[in-house]
N, C-alpha and C positions, 0 to 999 in steps of 0.2 A: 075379462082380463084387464087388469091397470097397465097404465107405463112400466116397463121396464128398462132393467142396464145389464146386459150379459157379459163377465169379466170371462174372457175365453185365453185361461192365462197359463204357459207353458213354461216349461226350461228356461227358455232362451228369448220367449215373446211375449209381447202385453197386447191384449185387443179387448176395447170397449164396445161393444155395440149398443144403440138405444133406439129401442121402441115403441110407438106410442100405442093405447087401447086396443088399436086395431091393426096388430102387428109391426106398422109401417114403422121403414128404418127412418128415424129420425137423425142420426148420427154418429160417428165411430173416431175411435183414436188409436191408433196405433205407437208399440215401442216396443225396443231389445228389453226391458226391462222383466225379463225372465226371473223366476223363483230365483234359481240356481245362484242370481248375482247379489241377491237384494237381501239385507238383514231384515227383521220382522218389523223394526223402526220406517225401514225403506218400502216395505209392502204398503202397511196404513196408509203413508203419502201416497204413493201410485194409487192406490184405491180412492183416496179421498180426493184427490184431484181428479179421478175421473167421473167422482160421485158430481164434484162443483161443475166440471162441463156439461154437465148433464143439460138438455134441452129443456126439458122436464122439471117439476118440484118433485119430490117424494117419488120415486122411481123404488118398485121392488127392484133388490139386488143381488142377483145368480153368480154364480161363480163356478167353473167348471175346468175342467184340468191337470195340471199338475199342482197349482195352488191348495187341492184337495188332498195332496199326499204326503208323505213322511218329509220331503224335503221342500214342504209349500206352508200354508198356515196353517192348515189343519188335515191331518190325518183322516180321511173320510173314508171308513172302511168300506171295499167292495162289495156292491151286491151279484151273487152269484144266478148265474143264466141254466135254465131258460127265465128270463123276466123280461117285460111288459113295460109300456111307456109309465103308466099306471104305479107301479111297483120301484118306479124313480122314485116319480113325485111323492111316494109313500114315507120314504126313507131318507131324504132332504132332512139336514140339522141347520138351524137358524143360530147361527155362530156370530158373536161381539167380534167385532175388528177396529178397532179405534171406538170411534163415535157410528160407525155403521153397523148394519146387523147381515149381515151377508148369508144368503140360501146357500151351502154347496151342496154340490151333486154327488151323487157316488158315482164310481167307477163301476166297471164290471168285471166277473171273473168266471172262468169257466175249467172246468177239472176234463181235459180229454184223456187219451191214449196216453199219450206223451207227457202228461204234466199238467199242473197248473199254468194259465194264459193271464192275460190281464191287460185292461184298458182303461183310459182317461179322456175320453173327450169324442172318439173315433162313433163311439153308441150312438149318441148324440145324431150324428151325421146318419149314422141308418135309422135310427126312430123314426126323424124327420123324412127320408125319403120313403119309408115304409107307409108313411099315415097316405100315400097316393097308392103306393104300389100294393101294400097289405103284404103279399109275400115274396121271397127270393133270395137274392144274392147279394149284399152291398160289397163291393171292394174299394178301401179306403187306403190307397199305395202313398208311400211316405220312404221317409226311415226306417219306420215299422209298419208296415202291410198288414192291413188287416182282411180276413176273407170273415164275414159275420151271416149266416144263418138265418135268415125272420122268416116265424111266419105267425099271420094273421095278425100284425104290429109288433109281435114279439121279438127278440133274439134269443133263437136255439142254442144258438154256441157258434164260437170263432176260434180262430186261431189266428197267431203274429207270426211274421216272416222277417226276417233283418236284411233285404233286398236292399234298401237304399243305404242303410249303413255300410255291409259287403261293399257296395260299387262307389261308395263314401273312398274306404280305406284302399280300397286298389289305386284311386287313383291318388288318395295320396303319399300312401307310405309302400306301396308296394313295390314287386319286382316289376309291375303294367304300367306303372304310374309316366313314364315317358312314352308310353302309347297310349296312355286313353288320356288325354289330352283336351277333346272336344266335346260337345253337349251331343249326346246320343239323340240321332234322329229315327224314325221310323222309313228305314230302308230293305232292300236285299240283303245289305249283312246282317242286320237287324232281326229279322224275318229267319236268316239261316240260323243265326242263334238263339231264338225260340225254340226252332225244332232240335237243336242241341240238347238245350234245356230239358225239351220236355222226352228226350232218352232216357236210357238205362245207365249209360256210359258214365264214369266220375266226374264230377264237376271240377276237380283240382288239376285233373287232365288236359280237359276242354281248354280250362285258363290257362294252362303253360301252351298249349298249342300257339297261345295268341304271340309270344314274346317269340319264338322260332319262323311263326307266318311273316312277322313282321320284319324278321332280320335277314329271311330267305326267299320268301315269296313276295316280297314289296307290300306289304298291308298297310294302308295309310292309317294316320291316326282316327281319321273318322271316321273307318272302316272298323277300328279295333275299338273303339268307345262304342260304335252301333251296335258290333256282335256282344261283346263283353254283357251291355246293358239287357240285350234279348236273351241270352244265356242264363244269365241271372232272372229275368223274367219270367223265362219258358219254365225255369227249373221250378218257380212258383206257381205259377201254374199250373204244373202236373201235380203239386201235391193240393193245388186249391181243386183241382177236378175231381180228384181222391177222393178230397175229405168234404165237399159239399155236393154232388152231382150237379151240376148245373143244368143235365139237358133240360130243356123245355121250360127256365126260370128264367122269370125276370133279374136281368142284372142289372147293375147301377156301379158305376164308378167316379167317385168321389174325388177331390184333391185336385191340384195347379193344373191349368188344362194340357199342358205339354206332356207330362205324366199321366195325367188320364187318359191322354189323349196313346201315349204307348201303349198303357192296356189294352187300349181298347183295339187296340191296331194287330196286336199279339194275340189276342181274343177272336176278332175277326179271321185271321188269316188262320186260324186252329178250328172255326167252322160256329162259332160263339156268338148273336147277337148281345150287345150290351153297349146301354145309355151312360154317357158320360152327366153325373148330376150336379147341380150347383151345392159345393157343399156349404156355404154362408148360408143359401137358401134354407136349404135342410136342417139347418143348423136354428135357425129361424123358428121354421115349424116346431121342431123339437119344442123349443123352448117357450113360445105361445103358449102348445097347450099344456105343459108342466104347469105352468103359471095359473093357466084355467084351474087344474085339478087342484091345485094348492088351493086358490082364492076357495072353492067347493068346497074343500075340506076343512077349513077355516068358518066356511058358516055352517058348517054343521052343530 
């Protein structure tokens, strides 16, 4: 493997990471400086400025994300699952971006029951923790919640859940929104709203229960952001046990440790062992050994 620069570039974020031959982080930069804001003039700069911070000369340049989609630099069409660390690296286009020549990744897609899925970046974080684990469960909780499938380094298939978005918009535009107030912790109300969740009963139901608890049974606000956020979780939950079986897999959870740290708390208390993992880390590995298979491929 050479130096590399991993642009891990989203909507809304810019994150440079660089690392030298032997993985090690040499450096990172951070910025809002999301797709979403930036004209195709404004990309090159952020790219190319974080090409010049570079610790490194001549750094391979990855790029992974939302910059690989319809509304980033380049449209990188999805590779459909089940696929292999291997079967990234396969499908990598070596794309002009100014003066640079940037690798991106493809995303992933998978055709369930329900529809077409899709991901940008979330793979990434399970590849990486799969190359210790080999097979299980990675859940990678966000805005969009991923439950991903692997086995034996692969991803079988996932599915996205809009958990963080839901608990996004309750509290801001909702009729909750002057009860969920405060940062959900992992409590009792917490814990009761898991097993809400993970019921038969309507979810739309559940929610209004909260504005009536609150105006008649005294529900503090950080009681109603605890339950709210465990309801929403449980309710994820019951369909991530559905549709992956967990018992007896390794799990892994991914993401800000506060949040992971909820899964993993909702997971526990439902009878679930499962590791909270570094997702930069993973994120890391992932990308190492893409880089190996490329540089291999390249001498052939």
């Amino acid at each position: 493997m050479s130096a590399l620069m991993l642009m891990d570039w989203g909507t809304t974020n810019f994150r440079a990471i660089y690392l030298d031959a032997q993985g090690r982080v040499l450096g990172r930069s951070e910025s809002r400086d999301g797709v979403a804001s930036l004209t195709r003039a404004d990309m090159i700069e952020v790219a190319s400025e974080a090409y010049r911070n570079c610790p490194v000369q001549d750094p391979q340049v990855f790029a992974c994300g939302m910059v690989g989609s319809s509304v980033g630099w380049y449209n990188m069409p999805y590779l459909e699952a089940p696929a292999k660390l291997s079967d990234i690296a396969d499908a990598i286009a070596a794309v002009p971006m100014g003066e640079l020549t940037v690798n991106f990744i493809p995303g992933v897609k998978f055709r369930s029951a329900t529809g077409w899925d899709v991901m940008r970046g979330e793979e990434l974080q399970a590849f990486g923790w799969a190359l210790t684990e080999g097979s299980g469960i990675c859940i990678a909780p966000g805005t969009h919640s991923k439950w991903m499938r692997l086995r034996d380094g692969g991803i079988e298939g996932f599915f996205t859940s809009i958990t963080g978005e839901m608990f996004a918009l309750l509290r801001q535009y909702g009729l909750l929104r002057h009860h969920l107030t405060e940062e959900a912790q992992s409590s009792p109300d917490f814990l009761r709203g898991v097993d809400d969740g993970m019921s038969e009963q309507g979810l739309g139901r559940r929610l209004f229960s909260v504005r009536g608890d609150a105006l008649l049974a005294e529900l503090s606000n950080q009681s109603a952001s605890d339950y709210v956020s465990g309801l929403l979780i449980g309710s994820e939950i019951a369909e991530g046990i559905r549709d992956t079986c967990p018992a007896a897999q390794p799990i892994g959870i991914t993401g800000t440790p506060v949040l992971a740290g909820l899964y993993k708390s909702a997971l526990a208390h439902l009878g679930y062992s499962a590791r909270t993992v570094d997702a930069q880390a993973a994120l890391r590995g992932a990308i190492c050994q893409i880089s190996s298979l490329r540089l291999e491929q390249q001498a052939l």
